[in-house]
Residue, then its C-alpha position, 0 to 999 in steps of 0.5 A: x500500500x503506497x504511503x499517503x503524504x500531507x500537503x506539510x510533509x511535501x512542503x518540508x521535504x521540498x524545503x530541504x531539497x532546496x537548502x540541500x541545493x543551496x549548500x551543495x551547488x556552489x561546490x559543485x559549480x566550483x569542481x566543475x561538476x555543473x554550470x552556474x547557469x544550470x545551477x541557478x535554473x535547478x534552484x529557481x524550479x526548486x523555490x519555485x516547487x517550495x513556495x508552490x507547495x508551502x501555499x498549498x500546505x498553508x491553505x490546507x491547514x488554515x481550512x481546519x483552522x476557522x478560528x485562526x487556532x484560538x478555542x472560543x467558547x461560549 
């Protein structure tokens, strides 16, 4: 049975993916191993899926949030 993802867990791993691009590309642009160009255009695309992701997270939980996580009683 294939495992089910929140929106939040997406977003998290998205997240990571792209500080672990922004740690690793200036290395790799420096050994050679990738053009600043490409490197520049990977980390876009991944902002670009974070940001996405990160909005639809948010959207998803302030749906089960209507009162902006306060309790009200009365």
């Amino acid at each position: 049975m294939a495992e089910t993802f929140t929106a939040a867990d997406l977003a998290a791993c998205a997240e990571r993916e792209l500080a672990q691009r922004r740690r690793a590309y200036p290395r790799w642009v420096e050994a050679k191993r990738m053009t600043q160009a490409l490197a520049d255009r990977q980390t876009a695309l991944m902002e670009a899926i974070a940001r996405k992701l990160r909005a639809e997270a948010d959207a998803e939980g302030a749906k089960g949030d209507l009162f902006g996580g306060e309790v009200r009683h009365g």
